[in-house]
N, C-alpha and C positions, 0 to 999 in steps of 0.2 A: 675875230670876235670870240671871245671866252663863251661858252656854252654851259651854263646851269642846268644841272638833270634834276631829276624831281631825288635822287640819291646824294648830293651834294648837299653837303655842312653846310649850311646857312641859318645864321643867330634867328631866334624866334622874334617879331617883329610884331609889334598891335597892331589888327588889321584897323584902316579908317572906320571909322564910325559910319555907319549908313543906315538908311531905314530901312524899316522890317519890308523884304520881298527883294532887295536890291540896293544899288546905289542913288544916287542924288539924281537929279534931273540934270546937273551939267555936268555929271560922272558920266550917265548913260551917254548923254550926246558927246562925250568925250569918246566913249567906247566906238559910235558910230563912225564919229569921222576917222579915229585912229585904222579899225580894222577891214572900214571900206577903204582904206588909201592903200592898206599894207594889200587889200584882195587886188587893186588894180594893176599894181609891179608882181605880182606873188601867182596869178592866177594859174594854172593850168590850163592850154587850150586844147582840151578833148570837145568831140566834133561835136556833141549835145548842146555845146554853150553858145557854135555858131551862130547865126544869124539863120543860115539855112538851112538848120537841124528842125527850126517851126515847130510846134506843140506837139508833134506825131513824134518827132524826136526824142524829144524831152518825156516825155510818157513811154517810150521804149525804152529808153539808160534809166529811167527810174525801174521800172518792172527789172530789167538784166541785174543793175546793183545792188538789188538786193540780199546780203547775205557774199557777195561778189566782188572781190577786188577788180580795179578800174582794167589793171592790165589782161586780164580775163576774158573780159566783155568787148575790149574793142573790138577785135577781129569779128565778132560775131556777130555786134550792133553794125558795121559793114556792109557785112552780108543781107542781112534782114531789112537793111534802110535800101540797098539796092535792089532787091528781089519785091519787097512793100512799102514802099515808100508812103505809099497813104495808107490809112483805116482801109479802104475799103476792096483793096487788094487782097488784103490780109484777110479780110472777111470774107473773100471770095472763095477763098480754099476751104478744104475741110481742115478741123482742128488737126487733125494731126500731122497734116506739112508742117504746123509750127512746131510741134513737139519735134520734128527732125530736124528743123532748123537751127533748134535751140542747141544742139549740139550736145556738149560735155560743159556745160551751164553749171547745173548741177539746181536741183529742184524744179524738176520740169513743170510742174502745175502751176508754175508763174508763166510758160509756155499757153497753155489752154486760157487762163485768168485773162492777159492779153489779148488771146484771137476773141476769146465773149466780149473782151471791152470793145474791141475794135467794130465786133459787128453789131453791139449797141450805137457806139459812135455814128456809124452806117446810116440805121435803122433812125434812131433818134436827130439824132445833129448833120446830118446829112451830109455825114463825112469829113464833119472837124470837128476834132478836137475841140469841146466848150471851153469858157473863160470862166465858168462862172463856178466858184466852187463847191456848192451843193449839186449841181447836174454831175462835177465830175465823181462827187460822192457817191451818187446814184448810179456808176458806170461798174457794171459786176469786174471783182476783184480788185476795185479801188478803195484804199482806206481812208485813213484821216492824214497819213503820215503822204500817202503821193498823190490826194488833191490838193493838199496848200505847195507841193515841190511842183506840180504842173501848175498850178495857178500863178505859183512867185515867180518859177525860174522860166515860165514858155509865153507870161502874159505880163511878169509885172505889177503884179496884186498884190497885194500886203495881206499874208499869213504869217504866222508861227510857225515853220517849218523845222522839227523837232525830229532828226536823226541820232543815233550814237552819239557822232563825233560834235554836234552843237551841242547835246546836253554833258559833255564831258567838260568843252568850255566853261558853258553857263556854271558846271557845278564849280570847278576851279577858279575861275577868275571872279563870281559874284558868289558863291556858299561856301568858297574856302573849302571844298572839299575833293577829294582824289580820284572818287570816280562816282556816277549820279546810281542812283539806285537802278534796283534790276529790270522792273519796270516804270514805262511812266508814268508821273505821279500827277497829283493834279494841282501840286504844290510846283511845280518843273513849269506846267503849263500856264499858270499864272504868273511864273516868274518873266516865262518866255514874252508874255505875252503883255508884261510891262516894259519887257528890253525893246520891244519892236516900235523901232522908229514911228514916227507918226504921216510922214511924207511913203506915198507908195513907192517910189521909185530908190530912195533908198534902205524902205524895209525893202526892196526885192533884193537889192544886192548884200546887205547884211545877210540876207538868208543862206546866199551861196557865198556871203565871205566868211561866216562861222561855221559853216559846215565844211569851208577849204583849209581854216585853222585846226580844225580837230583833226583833220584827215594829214595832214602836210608837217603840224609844231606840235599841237599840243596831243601827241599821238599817245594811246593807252598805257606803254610803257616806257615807251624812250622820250617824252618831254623835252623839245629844244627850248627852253625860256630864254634862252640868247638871242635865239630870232624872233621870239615873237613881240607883235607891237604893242600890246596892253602889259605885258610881263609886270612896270611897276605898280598895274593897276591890280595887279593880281590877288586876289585873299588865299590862295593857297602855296602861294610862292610869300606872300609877306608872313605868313604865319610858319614858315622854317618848314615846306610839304608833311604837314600830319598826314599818315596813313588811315585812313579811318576804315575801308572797308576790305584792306587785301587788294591782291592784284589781282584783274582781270581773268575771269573765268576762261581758262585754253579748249580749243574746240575738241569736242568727243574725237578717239580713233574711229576711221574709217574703215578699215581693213576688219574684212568678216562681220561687217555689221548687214544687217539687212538692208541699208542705204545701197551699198556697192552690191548687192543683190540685184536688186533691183536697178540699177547703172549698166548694168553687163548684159540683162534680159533688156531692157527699153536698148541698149547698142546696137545689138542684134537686130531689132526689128525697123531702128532709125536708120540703118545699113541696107535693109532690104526691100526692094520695088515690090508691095503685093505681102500676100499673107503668108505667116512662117508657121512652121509644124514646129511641134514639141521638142521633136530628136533634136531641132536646131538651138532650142531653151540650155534643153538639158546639156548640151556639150560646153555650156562655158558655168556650170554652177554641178558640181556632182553630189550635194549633201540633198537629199531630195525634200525633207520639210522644209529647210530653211529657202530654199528654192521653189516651192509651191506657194509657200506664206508670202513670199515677196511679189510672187506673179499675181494672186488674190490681190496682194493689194495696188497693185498698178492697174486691174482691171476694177476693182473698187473705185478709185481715184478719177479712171473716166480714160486714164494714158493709156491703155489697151484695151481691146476688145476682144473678144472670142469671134469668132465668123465659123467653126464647126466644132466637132468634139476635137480637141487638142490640135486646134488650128489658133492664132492668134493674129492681129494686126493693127496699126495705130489708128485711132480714130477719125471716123469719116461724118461723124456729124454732130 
């Protein structure tokens, strides 16, 4: 099959006529049955999507992926689903067995975020994971974007479930545009939230089949529109791909930032049982402000603790 890139000559084409916010009513139901059939042959089975992954699951791969390729997180989501498999394991420990857990993640205070949701989950829902998507609202470090991912993908509930790789869809295939603005908009949110099915069960799967197309076809730069199942339904493929906003922002260097500063001091102490002295700091960072500033702010953060004068250790409560 010939593979169209979003860089491929193709004559400029009028997009169909559609009403303001989206398509027609049997456009959209079009779009529904098209990209739930393409999720059912197309799907990836990573272990979140299980049956036996349950809400605890599904609320852990959401916390791990974010910011986080999939290949990344498995080994880790693994680990963590074996050692806590429920809430309230994980609420048993102090927070900083999760920050060790978390490994080389990368953004550990989605680590701590976690262990406080888990020990609300505990304390409040008696150690499940709620259905309902305001309680999950209300679980500290829960946003708007991974209460409607746990409520769609762990329960079945019809949200708008709005990540990168959906609104990169939504912008291509109904805005005719190349990639959706940098934040969300509330114009995005309206759109999304006329595409959502009206049946729960197949808004739940719409939600994980457009966020499997963004992630899988219609990826930031490389666009397979060969494979994908809407391609002629496209307004940014029928209008010959205008560029409209540039390509996709590339991630900051890492090296010598105060990130990996701080990555090298939190290693050190994820590695060792018990509390570490300074000299052991100081041996993997020799620049001493950029290495103080970073420690500030990991004890800032809450991911270390001081326990004496130039004693430090991960947190215990």
């Amino acid at each position: 099959m010939t593979v169209i890139r979003a860089s491929a000559a193709v004559p400029a084409q009028p997009s169909p006529a559609r009403p303001p916010g989206g398509p027609s009513a049997a456009g959209t139901a079009a779009l529904h049955r098209e990209v739930n059939a393409w999720f059912s042959v197309a799907a990836r089975d990573l272990p979140w999507r299980r049956p036996e992954a349950g809400a605890w699951g599904v609320m852990v791969s959401e916390f791990m992926l974010q910011q986080t390729p999939v290949a990344r997180v498995l080994p880790v989501y693994a680990q963590w689903l074996a050692r806590w498999p429920r809430p309230a394991d994980l609420a048993a420990e102090p927070p900083g067995e999760a920050v060790r857990a978390w490994g080389r993640l990368g953004y550990p205070r989605r680590a701590l975020r976690l262990h406080a949701a888990a020990a609300a989950i505990t304390e409040r829902h008696g150690g499940e994971v709620p259905d309902d998507h305001e309680a999950l609202l209300a679980l500290p470090g829960v946003g708007e974007y991974t209460a409607a991912a746990v409520a769609s993908f762990a329960h079945g509930r019809r949200h708008a479930v709005l990540d990168t790789n959906v609104r990169r869809v939504f912008a291509r295939v109904v805005t005719g545009e190349q990639y959706p603005p940098t934040a969300t908009t509330a114009a995005e949110r309206r759109l999304a939230a006329r595409l959502l099915p009206a049946d729960e069960a197949t808004a739940a799967t719409w939600a994980a089949a457009t966020m499997e197309l963004g992630a899988l076809v219609c990826t930031a730069r490389s666009p397979e529109c060969g494979r994908c199942p809407v391609a002629d339904r496209c307004a940014w493929r029928l209008a010959g791909f205008p560029a409209h906003d540039g390509p996709p922002r590339r991630g900051q260097s890492y090296a010598g930032t105060d990130r990996q500063v701080r990555g090298k001091l939190l290693a050190v102490l994820r590695d060792t049982d018990g509390p570490v002295e300074r000299a052991a700091l100081e041996a993997v960072w020799d620049e001493p402000v950029q290495r103080e500033r970073a420690l500030d702010g990991l004890v800032a953060d809450g991911l270390v603790e001081p326990v004496a004068q130039g004693v430090y250790r991960l947190p215990m409560s």
